[in-house]
C-alpha positions in Angstrom: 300.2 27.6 181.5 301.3 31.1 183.0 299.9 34.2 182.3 301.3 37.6 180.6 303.6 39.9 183.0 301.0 42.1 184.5 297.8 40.2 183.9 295.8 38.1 186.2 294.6 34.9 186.1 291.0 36.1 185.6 291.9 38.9 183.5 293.9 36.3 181.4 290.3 34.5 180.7 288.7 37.1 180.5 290.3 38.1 177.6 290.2 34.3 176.0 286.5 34.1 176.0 286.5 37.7 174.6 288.5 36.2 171.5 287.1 33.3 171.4 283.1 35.3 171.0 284.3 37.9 168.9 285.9 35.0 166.7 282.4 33.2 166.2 280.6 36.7 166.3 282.4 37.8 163.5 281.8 35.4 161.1 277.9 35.0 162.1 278.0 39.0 161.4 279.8 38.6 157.7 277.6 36.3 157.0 274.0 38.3 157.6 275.4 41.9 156.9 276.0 40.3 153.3 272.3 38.8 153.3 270.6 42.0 155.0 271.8 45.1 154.9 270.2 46.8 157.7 268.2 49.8 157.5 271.4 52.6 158.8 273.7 51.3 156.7 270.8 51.6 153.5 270.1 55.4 154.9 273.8 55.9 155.2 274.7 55.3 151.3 271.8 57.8 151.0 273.3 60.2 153.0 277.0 59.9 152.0 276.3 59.7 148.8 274.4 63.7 148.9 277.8 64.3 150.8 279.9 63.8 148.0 278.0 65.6 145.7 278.0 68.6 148.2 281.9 68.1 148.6 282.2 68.2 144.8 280.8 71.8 144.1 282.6 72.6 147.4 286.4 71.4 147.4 287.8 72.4 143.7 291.2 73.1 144.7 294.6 72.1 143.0 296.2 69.7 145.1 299.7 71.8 146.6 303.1 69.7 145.6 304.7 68.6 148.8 302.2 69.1 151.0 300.8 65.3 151.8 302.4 61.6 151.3 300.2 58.7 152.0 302.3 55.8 153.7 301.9 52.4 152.8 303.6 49.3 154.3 302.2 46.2 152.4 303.1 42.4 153.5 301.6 39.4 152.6 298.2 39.5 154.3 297.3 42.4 152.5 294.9 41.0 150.0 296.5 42.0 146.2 292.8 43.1 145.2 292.7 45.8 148.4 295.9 47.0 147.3 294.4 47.2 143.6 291.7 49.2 145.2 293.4 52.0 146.9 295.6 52.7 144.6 292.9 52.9 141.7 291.9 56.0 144.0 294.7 57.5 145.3 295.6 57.5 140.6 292.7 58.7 140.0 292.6 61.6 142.5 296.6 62.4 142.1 296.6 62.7 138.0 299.2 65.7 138.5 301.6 63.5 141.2 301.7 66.6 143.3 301.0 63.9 146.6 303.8 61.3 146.9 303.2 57.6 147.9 305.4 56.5 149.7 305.3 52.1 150.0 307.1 49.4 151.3 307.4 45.6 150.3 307.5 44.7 153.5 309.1 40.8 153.2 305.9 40.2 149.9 306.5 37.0 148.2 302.6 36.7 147.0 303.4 37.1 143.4 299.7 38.8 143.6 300.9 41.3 145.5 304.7 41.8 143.6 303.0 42.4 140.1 300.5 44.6 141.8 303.9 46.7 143.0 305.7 46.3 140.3 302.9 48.1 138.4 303.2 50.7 140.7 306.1 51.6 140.1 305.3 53.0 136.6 304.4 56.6 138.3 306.7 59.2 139.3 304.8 60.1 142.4 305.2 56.5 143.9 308.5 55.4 146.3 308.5 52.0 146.4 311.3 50.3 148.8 311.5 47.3 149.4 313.0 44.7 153.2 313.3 40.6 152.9 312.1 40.3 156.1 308.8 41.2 157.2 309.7 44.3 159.7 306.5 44.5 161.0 303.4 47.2 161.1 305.6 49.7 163.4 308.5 49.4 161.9 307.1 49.5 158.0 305.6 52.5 158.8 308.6 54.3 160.7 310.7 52.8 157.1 308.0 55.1 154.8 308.4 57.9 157.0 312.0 57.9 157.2 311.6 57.7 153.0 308.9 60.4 152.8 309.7 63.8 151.6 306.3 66.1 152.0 305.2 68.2 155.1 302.6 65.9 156.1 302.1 61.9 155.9 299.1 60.1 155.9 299.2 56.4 156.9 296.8 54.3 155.0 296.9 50.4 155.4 297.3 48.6 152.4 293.7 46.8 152.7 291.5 50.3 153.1 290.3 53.3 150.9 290.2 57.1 150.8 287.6 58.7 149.3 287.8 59.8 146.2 288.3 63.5 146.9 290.1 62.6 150.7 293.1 64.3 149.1 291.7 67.9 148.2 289.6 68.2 151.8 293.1 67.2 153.2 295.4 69.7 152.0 291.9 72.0 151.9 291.8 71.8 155.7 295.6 71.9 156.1 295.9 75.5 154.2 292.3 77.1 156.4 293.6 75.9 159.6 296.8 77.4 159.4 299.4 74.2 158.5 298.6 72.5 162.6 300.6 70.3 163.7 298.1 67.2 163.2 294.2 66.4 161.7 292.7 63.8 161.6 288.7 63.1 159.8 285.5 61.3 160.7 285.3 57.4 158.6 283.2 54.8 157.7 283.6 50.3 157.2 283.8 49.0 154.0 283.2 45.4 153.4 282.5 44.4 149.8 281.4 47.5 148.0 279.2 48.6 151.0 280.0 51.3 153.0 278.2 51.5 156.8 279.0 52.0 160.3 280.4 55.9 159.8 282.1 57.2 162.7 281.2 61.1 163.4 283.6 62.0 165.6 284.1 64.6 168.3 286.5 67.0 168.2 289.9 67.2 169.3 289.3 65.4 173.1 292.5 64.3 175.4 289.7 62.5 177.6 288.2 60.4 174.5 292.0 59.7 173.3 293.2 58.1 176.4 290.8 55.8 175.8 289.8 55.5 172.3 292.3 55.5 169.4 289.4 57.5 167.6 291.8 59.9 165.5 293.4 57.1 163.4 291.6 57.6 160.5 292.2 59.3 158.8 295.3 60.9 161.1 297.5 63.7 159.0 300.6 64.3 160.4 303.4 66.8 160.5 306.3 64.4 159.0 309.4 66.7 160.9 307.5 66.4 164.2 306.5 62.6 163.9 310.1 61.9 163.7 311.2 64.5 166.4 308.7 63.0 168.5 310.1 59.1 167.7 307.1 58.3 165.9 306.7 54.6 165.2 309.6 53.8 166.6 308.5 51.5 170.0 308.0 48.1 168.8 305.3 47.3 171.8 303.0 50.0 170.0 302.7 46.9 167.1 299.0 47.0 167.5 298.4 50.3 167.8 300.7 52.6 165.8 298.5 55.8 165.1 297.2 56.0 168.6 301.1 55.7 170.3 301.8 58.6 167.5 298.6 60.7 168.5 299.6 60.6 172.2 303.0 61.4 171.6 301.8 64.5 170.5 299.4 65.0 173.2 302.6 64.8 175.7 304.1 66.8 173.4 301.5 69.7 174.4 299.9 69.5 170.7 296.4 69.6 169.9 294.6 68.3 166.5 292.1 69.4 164.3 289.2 67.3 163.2 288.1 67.8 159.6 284.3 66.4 160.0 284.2 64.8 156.8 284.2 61.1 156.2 287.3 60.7 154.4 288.3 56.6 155.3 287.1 53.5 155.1 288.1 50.8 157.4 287.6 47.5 155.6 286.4 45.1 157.2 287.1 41.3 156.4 287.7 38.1 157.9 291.7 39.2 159.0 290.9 42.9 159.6 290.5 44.9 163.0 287.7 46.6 161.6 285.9 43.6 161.8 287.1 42.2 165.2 290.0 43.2 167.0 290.5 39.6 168.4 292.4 39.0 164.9 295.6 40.8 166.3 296.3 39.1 169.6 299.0 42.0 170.7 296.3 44.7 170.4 295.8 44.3 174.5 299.6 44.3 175.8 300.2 47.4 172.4 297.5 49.3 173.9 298.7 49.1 177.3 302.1 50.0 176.0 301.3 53.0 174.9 299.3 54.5 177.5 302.1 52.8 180.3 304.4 55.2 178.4 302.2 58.3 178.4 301.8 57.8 182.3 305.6 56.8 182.9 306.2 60.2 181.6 304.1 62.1 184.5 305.9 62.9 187.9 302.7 61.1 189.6 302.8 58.2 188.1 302.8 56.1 191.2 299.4 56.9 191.8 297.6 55.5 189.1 297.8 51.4 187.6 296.7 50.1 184.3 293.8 48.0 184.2 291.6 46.3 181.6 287.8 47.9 182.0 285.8 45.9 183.6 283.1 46.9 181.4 284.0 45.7 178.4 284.4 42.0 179.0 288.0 41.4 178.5 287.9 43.7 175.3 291.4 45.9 174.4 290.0 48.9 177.3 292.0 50.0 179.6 291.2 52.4 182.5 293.3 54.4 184.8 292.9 53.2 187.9 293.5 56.0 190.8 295.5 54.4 194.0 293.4 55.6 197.4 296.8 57.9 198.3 297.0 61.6 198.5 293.2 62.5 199.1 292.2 65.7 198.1 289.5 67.7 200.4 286.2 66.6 199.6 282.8 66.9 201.0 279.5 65.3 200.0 276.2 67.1 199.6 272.7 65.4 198.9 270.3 66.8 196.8 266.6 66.8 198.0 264.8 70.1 197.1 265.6 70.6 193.2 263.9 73.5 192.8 265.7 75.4 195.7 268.2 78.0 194.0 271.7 77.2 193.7 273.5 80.5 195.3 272.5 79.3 198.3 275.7 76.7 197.5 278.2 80.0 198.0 279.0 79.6 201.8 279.9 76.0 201.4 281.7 76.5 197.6 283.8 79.3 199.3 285.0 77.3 202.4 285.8 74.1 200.4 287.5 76.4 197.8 289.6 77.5 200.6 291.2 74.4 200.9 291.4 73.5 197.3 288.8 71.1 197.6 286.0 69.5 195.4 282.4 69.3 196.2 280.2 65.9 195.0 276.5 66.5 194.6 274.2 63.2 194.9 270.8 63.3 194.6 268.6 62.0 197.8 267.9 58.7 197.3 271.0 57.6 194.6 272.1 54.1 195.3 275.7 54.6 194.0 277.4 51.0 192.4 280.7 51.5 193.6 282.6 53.0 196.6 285.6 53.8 194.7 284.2 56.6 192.9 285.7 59.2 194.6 289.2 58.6 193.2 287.8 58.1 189.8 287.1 61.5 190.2 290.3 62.8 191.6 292.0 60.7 188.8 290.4 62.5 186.2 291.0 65.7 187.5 294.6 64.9 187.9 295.1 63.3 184.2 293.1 66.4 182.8 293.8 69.7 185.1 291.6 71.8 182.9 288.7 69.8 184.5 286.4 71.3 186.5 283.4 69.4 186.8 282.6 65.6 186.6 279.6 63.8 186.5 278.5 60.1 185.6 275.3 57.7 184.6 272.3 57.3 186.6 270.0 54.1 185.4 266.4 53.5 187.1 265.1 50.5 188.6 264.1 48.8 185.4 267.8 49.1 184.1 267.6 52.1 181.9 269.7 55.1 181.3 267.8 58.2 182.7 271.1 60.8 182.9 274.4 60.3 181.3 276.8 63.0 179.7 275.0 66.0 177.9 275.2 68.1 175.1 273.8 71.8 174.2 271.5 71.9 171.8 270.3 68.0 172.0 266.9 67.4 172.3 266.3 70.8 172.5 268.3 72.8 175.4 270.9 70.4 177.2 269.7 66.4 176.4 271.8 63.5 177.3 271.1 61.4 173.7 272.1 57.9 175.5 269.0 58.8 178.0 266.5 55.3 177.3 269.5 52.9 176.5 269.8 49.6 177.9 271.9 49.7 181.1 274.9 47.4 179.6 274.1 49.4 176.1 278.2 50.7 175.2 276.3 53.2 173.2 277.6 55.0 170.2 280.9 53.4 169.6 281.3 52.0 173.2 281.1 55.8 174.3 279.0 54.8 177.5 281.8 52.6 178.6 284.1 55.2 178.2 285.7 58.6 179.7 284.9 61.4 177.3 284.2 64.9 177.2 281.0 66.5 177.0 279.2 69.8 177.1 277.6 69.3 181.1 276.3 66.3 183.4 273.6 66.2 185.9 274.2 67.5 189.3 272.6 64.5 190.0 275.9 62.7 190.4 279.0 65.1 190.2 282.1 66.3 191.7 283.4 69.8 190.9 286.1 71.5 191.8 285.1 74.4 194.8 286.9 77.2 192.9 285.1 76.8 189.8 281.7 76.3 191.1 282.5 79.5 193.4 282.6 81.4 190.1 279.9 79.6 188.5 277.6 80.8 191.4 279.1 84.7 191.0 277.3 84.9 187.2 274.0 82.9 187.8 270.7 84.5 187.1 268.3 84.7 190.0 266.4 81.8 190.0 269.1 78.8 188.5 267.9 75.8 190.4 269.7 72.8 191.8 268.7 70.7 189.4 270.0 72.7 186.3 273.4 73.7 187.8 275.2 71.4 185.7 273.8 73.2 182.7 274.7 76.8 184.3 278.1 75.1 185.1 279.1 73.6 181.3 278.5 77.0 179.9 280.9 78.8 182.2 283.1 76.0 181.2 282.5 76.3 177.8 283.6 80.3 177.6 286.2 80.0 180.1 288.1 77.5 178.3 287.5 74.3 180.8 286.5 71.1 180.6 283.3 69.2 181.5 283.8 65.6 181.7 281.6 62.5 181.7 283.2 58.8 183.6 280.9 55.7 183.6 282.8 54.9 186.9 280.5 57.3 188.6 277.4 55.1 188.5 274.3 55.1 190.6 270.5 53.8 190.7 267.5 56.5 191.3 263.9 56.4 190.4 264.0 60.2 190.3 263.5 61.6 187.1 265.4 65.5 187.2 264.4 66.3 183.4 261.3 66.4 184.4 261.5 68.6 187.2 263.6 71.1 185.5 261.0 74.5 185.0 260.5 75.7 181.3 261.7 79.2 182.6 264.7 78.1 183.4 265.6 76.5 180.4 263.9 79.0 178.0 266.4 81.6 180.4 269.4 79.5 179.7 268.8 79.3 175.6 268.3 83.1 175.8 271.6 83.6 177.7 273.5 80.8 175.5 272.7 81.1 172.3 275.8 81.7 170.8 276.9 78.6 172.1 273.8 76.5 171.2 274.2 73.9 169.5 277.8 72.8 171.1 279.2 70.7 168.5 282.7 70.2 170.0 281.9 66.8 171.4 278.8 66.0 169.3 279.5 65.9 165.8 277.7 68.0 163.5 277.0 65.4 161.4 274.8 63.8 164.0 271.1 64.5 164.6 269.9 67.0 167.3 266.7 64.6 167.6 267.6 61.5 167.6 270.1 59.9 169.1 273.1 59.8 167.1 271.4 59.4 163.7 273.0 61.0 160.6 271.7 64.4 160.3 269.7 64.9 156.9 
């Protein structure tokens, strides 16, 4: 049997025995979440449920006519009970029909799901259209937008939920920030009637997005500029429709805002993503789609090819890979003394800045994983030219995580909260596997770009060490408007632990100089704990 266009034959299997365990997993994982709830998900319906009674008092706001219409393509494996569900909500939170509905019978013949529709129709505020033929998730979705009327859509699959007030924080958030081109909120998995698993997310990050669909739900969207922009309209983007439409913005030179509310639930069942993302075969050759077509668009496409991650075991990831063409300057520099002070970096920052070069910092005795790293780098700063500094994940001898990307306030002054995992841990939503930005990383093992570090080096205090320049360096970012960003493809073994040789003056110097920008919550929600790692913040 031959393999898809583009794939190999071990990325072929690869991607079978991922199925095939994520098939198996799945089930085994229905089965004991139903019998034992574990302890995050019993502290979570704690915690969500003080939300909503904080979000009651809060939002008490009329919902504005026109501005939002949910989008709903519904086809025959959408379960007539789901349906039931969501719209019980969407009723019960639209009583005055200033939000339209807009839904398509998308080829039904369940009669489940036709009385369920036909019911529907009973309100004013609901658009129900119906095609024969099942025209698939893409093109159900471009037929409610073509249908819709309001400012902004809201795409919500037939089988999920919004919260009960996800429609007054909406058009809440719309109004403060302005009427932006696109939102999108933090959500949570539903399976039964128990919600877990939330997802706080970061804010608005290009890095995160080329490799996470993270915006999806729930995504609010302009409705004129989703069509300018040909929104749902590719049918290779089947698997993947909110993340082609996010991106298209991104070319488009847009950013979102992130409303940091959990607003969706993802429901997770036997033929749901949200359970396993082996139940939609075309989610691998959909993603890849989409971000082939974001780098088709860029004039140096030629030096960059899709691949799946290696790091993710034949799971829908796919990476950038740089092609070894069209080196940029760059010169190495080890580490040894962390204590020494870093203007003595100036002569060297200003000669390599003179070429337009970059300068990687290792630390003396790093063993680094893979030789490649330097166009990892050089990709990233390409892909993302507000980049200025880069760093990766160091793990000791034993296999654990000692330096990964950091964020202010965490732990204190500048803590990496994946410090202590598990070497082959993904972390917090696979976030260890993946490209992301984040407030500074370790000059332990970093690239920066010579001009920035050059300025960096003009404002320091007397007496910033070596091994806290990547602190110094992410605030400078940070008010200058650049970007710090964290790659798991910079990888490396050392024994060396730099927290510990980091001097309480220094750091007590830093929070005095950076308070106004302590905690950084851009890339670490605000939901999250500034303790623990990545526990819900009570």
């Amino acid at each position: 049997m031959g393999h898809p266009v583009g794939l190999s034959a071990d990325a072929g299997w690869r991607r079978f025995r991922y199925r095939a365990s994520a098939f198996v997993k799945g089930i085994l994982r229905r089965q004991m979440d139903n019998l034992l709830p574990n302890r995050e998900a019993a502290e979570y319906k704690i915690w969500i449920n003080e939300r909503l009674k904080e979000r009651q008092a809060r939002y008490r706001n009329s919902l504005e006519a026109g501005l939002l219409g949910v989008l709903t393509p519904v086809w025959n494996g959408s379960p007539a009970r789901h349906l039931k569900a969501l719209a019980k909500g969407l009723i019960a939170q639209n009583r005055d029909g200033a939000c339209e509905w807009v839904i398509l019978d998308n080829g039904c013949s369940k009669p489940s799901l036709l009385a369920c529709l036909e019911e529907l129709r009973a309100y004013s505020w609901v658009k129900l259209d119906r095609v024969e033929r099942n025209i698939g998730i893409t093109g159900g979705l471009r037929h409610c937008l073509e249908q819709a009327s309001a400012q902004y859509i809201l795409p919500v699959d037939a089988d999920d939920c919004l919260y009960p007030d996800a429609l007054k924080i909406v058009a809440s958030h719309v109004q403060s920030a302005g009427y932006p081109p696109l939102l999108y909120s933090d959500e949570d998995k539903l399976a039964g009637t128990r919600f877990y698993q939330p997802y706080m997310k970061p804010d608005w990050d290009p890095v995160l997005l080329l490799n996470s669909a993270y915006v999806a739900h729930l995504g609010v969207v302009d409705r004129l500029k989703a069509i300018e922009l040909g929104a749902y309209s590719d049918p290779a983007a089947e698997g993947s429709p909110d993340w082609d439409l996010f991106i298209r913005f991104l070319m488009a030179g847009h950013t979102a805002v992130h409303i940091p509310t959990v607003l969706y639930s993802w429901r997770a069942h036997a033929d749901s993503t949200a359970d396993d993302a082996a139940t939609k075969p075309y989610i691998h050759s959909s993603q890849r789609a989409v971000l082939q077509r974001f780098l088709d668009a860029r004039p140096d496409r030629e030096r960059f090819r899709l691949e799946l991650s290696p790091l993710l075991g034949g799971a829908p990831h796919w990476h950038f890979l740089r092609q070894p063409v069209c080196p940029r300057p760059l010169r190495s520099m080890v580490i040894g003394d962390l204590k020494s002070e870093a203007w003595t970096l100036a002569g060297i920052a200003q000669e390599i800045a003179a070429q337009d070069g970059l300068l990687h910092f290792i630390g003396e005795g790093v063993e680094i994983d893979d030789a490649e790293w330097p166009w990892e780098a050089q990709g990233l700063f390409e892909l993302h030219p507000d980049t200025v500094m880069i760093g990766g994940r160091i793990r000791n001898r034993k296999g654990t995580i000692t330096e990964a990307g950091r964020y202010f306030g965490f732990g204190g002054i500048c803590g990496c909260p994946d410090r202590g995992r598990p070497f082959l841990d993904p972390g917090y939503f696979g976030q260890m596997f993946k490209q992301r930005s984040v407030s500074a990383v370790s000059t332990q093992f970093a690239v920066v770009r010579a001009a920035f570090l050059v300025e960096v080096l003009a404002q320091l205090p007397e007496g910033a060490s070596l091994a806290f320049l990547g602190a110094w360096a992410g605030a400078h970012a940070l008010r200058t408007g650049r970007r710090i960003v964290y790659t798991p493809f910079l990888s490396g073994i050392s024994d060396m632990d730099w927290d510990s040789r980091v001097e309480a003056s220094e750091q007590s110097l830093f929070a005095e100089r950076n308070r106004d920008i302590i905690p950084d919550q851009r890339f670490y929600s605000r939901s999250l704990s500034l303790t623990r790692p990545f526990a819900l913040r009570r």
